[in-house]
N, C-alpha and C positions, 0 to 999 in steps of 0.2 A: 483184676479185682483183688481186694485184700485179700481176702482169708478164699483167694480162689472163687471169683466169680464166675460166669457163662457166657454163653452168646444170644443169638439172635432168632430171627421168625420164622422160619419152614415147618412145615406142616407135617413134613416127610416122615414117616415111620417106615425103619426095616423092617422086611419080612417076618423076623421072629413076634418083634410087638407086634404087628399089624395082626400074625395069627390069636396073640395072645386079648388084643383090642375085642377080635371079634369073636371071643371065647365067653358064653354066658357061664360059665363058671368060673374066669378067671374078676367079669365084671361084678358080680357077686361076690367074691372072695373082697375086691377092693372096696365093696360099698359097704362091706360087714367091718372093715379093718374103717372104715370110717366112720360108720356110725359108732362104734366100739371105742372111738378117740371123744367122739363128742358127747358119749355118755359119762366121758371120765371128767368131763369138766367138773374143776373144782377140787382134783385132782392129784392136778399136773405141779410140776415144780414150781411152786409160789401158793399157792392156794393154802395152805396154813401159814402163821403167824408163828417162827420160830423163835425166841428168847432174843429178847433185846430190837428185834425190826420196830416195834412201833413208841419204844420207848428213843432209839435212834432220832426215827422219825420226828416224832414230837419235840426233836430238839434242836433240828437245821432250819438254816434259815432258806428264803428262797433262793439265795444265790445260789445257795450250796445245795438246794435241788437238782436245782440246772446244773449245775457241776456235773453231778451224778450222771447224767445222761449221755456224757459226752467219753470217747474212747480213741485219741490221740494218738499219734507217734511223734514218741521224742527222739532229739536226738543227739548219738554221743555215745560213748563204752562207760558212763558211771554216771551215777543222779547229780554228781557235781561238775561236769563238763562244763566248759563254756563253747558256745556251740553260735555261729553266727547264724546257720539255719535256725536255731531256737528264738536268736534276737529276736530277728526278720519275721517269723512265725508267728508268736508268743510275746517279745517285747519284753519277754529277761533271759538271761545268757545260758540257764542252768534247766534241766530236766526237774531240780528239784525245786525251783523258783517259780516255775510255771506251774508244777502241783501247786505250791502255796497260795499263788495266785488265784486260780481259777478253780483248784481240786476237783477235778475229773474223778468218776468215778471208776475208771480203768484205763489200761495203755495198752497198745498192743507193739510186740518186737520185730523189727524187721533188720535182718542184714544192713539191707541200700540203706537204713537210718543212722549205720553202724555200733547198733545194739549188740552185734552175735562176733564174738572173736574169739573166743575159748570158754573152756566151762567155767574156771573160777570169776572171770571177768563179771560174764550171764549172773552167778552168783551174788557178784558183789552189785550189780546193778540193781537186782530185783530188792535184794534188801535194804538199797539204797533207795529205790524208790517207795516202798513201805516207809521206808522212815522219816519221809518227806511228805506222809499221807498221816498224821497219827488221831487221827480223829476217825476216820475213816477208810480201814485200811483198802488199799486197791484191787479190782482185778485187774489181774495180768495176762495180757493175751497173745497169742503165738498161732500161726497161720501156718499150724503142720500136719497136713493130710497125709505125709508121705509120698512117693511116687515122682511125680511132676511138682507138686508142690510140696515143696521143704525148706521151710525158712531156718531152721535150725542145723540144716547139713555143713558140713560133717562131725557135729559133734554129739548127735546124738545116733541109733542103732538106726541103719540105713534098711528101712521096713520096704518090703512090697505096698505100693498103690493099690488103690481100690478095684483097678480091674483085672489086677492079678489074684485079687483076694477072692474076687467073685467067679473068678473061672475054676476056685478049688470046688466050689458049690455048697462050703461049710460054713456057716454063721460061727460056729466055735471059732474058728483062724480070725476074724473081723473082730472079736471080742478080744483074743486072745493078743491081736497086731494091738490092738486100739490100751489094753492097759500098759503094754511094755511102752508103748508111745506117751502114756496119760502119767507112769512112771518115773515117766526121764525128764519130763516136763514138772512136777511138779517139785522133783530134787534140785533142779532149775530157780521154784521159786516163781512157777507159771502155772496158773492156776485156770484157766480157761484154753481149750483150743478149739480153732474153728474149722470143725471137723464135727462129722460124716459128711461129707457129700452126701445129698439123699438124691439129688436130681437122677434121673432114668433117662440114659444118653441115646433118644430117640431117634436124633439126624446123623448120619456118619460122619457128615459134614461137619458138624459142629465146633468150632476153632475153641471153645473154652474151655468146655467139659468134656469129652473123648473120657479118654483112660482114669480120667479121675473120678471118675462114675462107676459103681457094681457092675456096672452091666446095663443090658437097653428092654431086660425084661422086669418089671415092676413087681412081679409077683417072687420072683429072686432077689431084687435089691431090696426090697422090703424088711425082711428078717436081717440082711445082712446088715443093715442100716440100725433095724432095735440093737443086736450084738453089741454093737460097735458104741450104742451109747451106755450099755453094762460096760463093756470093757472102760472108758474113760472113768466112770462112776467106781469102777472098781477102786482104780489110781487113786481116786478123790479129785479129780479135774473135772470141771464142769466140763459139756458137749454146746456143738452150736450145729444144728443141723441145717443145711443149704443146699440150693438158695430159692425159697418160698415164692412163686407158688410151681415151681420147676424151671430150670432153666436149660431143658436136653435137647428141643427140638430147636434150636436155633442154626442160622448159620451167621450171624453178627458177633462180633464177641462185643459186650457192652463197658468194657475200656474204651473202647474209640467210637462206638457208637450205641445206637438202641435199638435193641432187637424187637418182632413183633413177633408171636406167637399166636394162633390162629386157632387153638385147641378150644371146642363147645364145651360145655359145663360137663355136661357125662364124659367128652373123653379127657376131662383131666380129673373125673374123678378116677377113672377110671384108669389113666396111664400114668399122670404126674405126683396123686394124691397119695397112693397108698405108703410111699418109704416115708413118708413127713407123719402120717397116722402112725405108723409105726415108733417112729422116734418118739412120738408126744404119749405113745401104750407104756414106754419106757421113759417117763418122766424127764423127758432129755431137757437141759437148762434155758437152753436161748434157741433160734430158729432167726436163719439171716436171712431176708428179704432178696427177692433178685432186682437188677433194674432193668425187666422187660417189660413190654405190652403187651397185656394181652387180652382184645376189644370186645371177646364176648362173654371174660369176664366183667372188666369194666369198661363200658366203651368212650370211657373219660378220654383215653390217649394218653394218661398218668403212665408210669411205673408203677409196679406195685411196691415198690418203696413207699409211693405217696400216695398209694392208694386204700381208703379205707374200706373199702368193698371186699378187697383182697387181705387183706391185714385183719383187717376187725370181721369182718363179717363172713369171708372163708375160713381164716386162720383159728380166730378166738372164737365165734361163734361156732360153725358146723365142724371143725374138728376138733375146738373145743382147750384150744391150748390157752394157759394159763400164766405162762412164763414169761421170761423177757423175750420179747422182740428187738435183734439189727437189722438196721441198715447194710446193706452190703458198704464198702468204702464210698463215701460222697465226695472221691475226688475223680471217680470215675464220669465219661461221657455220659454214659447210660442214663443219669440221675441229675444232668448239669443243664443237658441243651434246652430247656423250656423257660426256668426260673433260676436267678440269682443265690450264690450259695446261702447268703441268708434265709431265705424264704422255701427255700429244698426243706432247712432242717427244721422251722416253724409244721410245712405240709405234711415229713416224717411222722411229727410227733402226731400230729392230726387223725394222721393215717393210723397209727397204733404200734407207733415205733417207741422201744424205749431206750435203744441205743443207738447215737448216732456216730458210726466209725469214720473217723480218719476225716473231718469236712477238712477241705483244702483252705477255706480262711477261717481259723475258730474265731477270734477275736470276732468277726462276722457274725457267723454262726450261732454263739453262744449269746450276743446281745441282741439276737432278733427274737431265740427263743426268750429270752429273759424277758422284753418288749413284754412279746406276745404274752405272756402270763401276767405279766403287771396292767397290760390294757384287757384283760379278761379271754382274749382271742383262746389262748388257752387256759382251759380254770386252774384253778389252786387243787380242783380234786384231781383233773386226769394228769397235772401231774404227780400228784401226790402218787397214784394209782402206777406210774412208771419209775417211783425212784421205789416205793414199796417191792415193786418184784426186783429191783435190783437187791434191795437187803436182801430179801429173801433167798435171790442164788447164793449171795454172798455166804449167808450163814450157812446154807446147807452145803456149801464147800470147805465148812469151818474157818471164815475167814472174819465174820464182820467183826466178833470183838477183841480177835489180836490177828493180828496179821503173820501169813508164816514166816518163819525165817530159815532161809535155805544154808544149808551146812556144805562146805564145798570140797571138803573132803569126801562124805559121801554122795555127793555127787557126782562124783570122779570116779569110787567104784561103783554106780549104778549106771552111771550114763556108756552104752558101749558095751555091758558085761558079757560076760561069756555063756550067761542065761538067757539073754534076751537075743544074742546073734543067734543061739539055737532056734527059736521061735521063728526069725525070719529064715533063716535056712530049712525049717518044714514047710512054715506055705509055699516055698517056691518051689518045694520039690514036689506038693501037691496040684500045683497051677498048672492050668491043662491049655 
C-alpha cells in the first residue's frame, strides 16, 4: 500500500491482547477513549471555517472540485520533466501539465516514481509543483513512517520505526520521532505524511503491519499514536492516521489480495478503535481507510474503503471525526477485485472518502466521479462537504493562500542534523 497499508482476516490475537480484550478495565478505558472522540464531534480538524475556505469555495468550478479529491503520483525529478509514464498516464508529458490539466488537490512522492534523488532536487520539485498549482496551492505527500517504510531514505534522519518507539513505553519519544520527522519533511516542502500507523498489530502473522505498528496492545498504542500526531502538528505537517477501521489482525496483505477480518462490534471497539480515538482527541488531519472486510461490521463484502457503514457511520458518526478522509492507494488488490477503477472511486466517495490516492487509471477515475456529480449520483453538497475539509486541512497547515516555498539551503542543514541524529540515538538506546 502507499502510505503503508496492511493485511488480511485472522481473528488471532496474542496473548498479551487477548489478556488485555478480556480486561473490564482495559474495555472501559477504550469505550471512554470513544465516546470521548465522539463527543468532540465538531471538533476535529475541519469543523471551523478558517479564513479564505469558503470564499475559495464559492469560486471553483465543479471540475476543479473534483480535482481536489484526487492525490496522484507523478512522475520525474522536476515539475517540468517529460515523462512517458506521465503521457501514458495523464496524456501530457510534464508533472506540471497534468496539474494544469486536471489540478488535483495533492501528490504524493514516491522514489519508484523517481521523485526522491537528493535534497535540493526534493526541493526544486516541491516548489515546482506549487508553481504549477497557483490557484490552489497543493498538498504534498510522503509516505514516511520511518522504520520499514521510508520513502525518503536516505535523505532524511534515519528514525526508529514504530515498534521500536513503542517498546521504549514513552509517548514523549513518538512525539519527539514524529516532529524531527514532520521537520525535515516540511523544509522538504512536504506538507502531509501518512503517518502514525494507528493499527494494533493483533496477528504475528500479519505480512503488512508487524513492526510498523506500536505494539499489539491498544491501550499502549493509543497515547503513542495521540503523541505522534502532536509531534507532526508540532513541525506544522499535517498527520494521516491508518488504516481505518484497523488493519492488525490479518494475515493477507491487501496489495495482492483482500483481507477479511472477523472482529464483532465490541471487539473492535475494543481492540482496533481506541489509537484511531486517540489520534481524532488530537485533531489529527486525515484518517486513511484500510481495504479489508470486515462482515460484522458491514456485511456488504465491501472494503471499508467503500464502505459507508464503516467510513460514515463508524468513523464520522460514533467516533466523531470531522476531517478528511483517504483511501488507502486504489491501485492496490484489496480495493480493485469487485469493481472497475472507475466506479471504486465513484463508491469512495459514497462511502465518505474525500481523498482518493493514487487510482491506477485517473483519467477513468476522475470522469466517472465528475459523471457521477453531473448525473446527481453524487450531490453538489456531499461534494462540496469533501473539497471543504480539504481547504480546511489545507489552511490549518498554512498553505491554502500561498503555498510554501522550500529553501534548499536550509534544507540541507536541517535535513540529517546533528540535533535530530541525537533524538534517534535516544530512543534506541531506550528501546527495550
Amino acid at each position: 500500500m502507499v502510505a503503508g497499508c496492511a493485511g488480511s482476516g485472522s481473528a488471532s490475537v496474542p496473548a498479551e491482547s487477548r489478556a488485555s480484550a478480556a480486561s473490564p478495565a482495559s474495555s472501559e478505558a477504550a469505550g471512554n477513549t470513544a465516546r470521548t472522540a465522539e463527543s468532540t464531534a465538531g471538533t476535529t480538524a475541519g469543523s471551523t471555517a478558517p479564513a479564505g475556505v469558503e470564499e475559495t469555495l464559492a469560486k471553483m468550478s465543479v471540475e476543479e472540485k473534483v480535482g481536489q479529491l484526487f492525490m496522484p503520483v507523478l512522475y520525474g525529478q522536476a515539475a517540468d520533466t517529460v515523462s512517458g509514464e506521465n503521457q501514458a498516464r495523464f496524456g501530457v508529458g510534464t508533472p506540471a501539465k497534468m496539474i494544469a490539466k486536471y489540478r488535483p488537490g495533492g501528490v504524493i512522492l514516491f522514489p519508484w516514481a523517481q521523485n526522491v534523488k537528493n535534497v535540493r532536487q526534493v526541493v526544486a520539485l516541491t516548489n515546482g509543483l506549487q508553481k504549477a498549482s497557483p490557484r490552489i496551492p497543493l498538498l504534498i505527500g510522503a509516505d514516511q513512517e520511518n522504520g520499514r517504510v521510508s520513502r525518503l531514505a536516505p535523505l532524511v534522519t534515519k528514525m526508529p520505526g514504530a515498534s521500536v518507539i513503542g517498546s521504549t513505553g514513552d509517548p514523549s519519544l513518538a512525539r519527539k520521532a514524529a516532529k524531527v520527522t514532520g521537520t525535515e519533511l516540511r523544509a522538504l516542502g512536504i506538507t502531509l505524511d501518512f503517518a502514525p500507523v494507528a493499527d494494533v498489530n493483533l496477528n504475528p502473522r500479519n505480512p503488512v503491519i508487524g513492526p510498523r505498528a506500536y505494539g499489539s496492545d491498544p491501550r499502549k498504542v493509543a497515547p503513542m499514536v495521540a503523541a505522534a500526531v502532536k509531534g507532526f502538528h508540532d513541525a506544522g505537517v499535517g498527520a494521516a492516521a491508518k488504516h481505518f477501521p484497523g488493519h492488525g489482525d490479518t494475515t493477507v496483505d491487501s496489495h495482492s489480495g483482500l483481507p477479511v477480518i472477523k472482529h464483532s462490534r465490541s471487539q473492535w471497539e475494543r481492540l482496533d478503535a481506541p489509537p484511531f480515538a486517540a489520534a481524532i482527541g488530537e485533531k489529527v488531519d486525515m484518517v486513511m481507510s484500510a481495504h479489508v472486510v470486515m462482515p460484522r461490521l458491514d456485511p456488504s463484502g465491501d472494503p471499508a474503503t467503500l464502505s459507508k457503514p464503516i467510513l460514515t457511520g463508524l468513523l464520522r458518526q460514533k467516533l466523531g471525526f470531522d476531517g478528511v478522509v483517504s483511501t488507502d492507494a486504489l491501485d492496490m488488490e484489496g480495493v480493485r477485485k469487485k469493481y472497475g477503477d472507475g466506479e471504486v472511486a465513484v463508491r469512495a466517495v459514497l462511502a465518505g472518502a474525500d481523498v482518493l490516492l493514487m487510482p491506477p487509471d485517473y483519467p477513468k477515475a476522475y470522469e466517472a466521479v465528475l459523471s457521477a456529480v453531473r448525473s446527481g449520483r453524487i450531490s453538489e453538497e456531499r461534494l462540496d462537504q469533501s473539497v471543504r475539509r480539504l481547504l480546511k486541512l489545507k489552511a490549518a497547515r498554512g498553505i491554502l493562500q500561498r503555498a510554501p516555498v522550500a529553501d534548499p539551503a536550509k534544507a540541507e542543514k536541517v535535513l540529517r542534523s546533528a540535533e535530530h541524529r541525537k533524538v534517534a540515538s535516544l530512543i534506541t538506546g531506550k528501546a527495550r
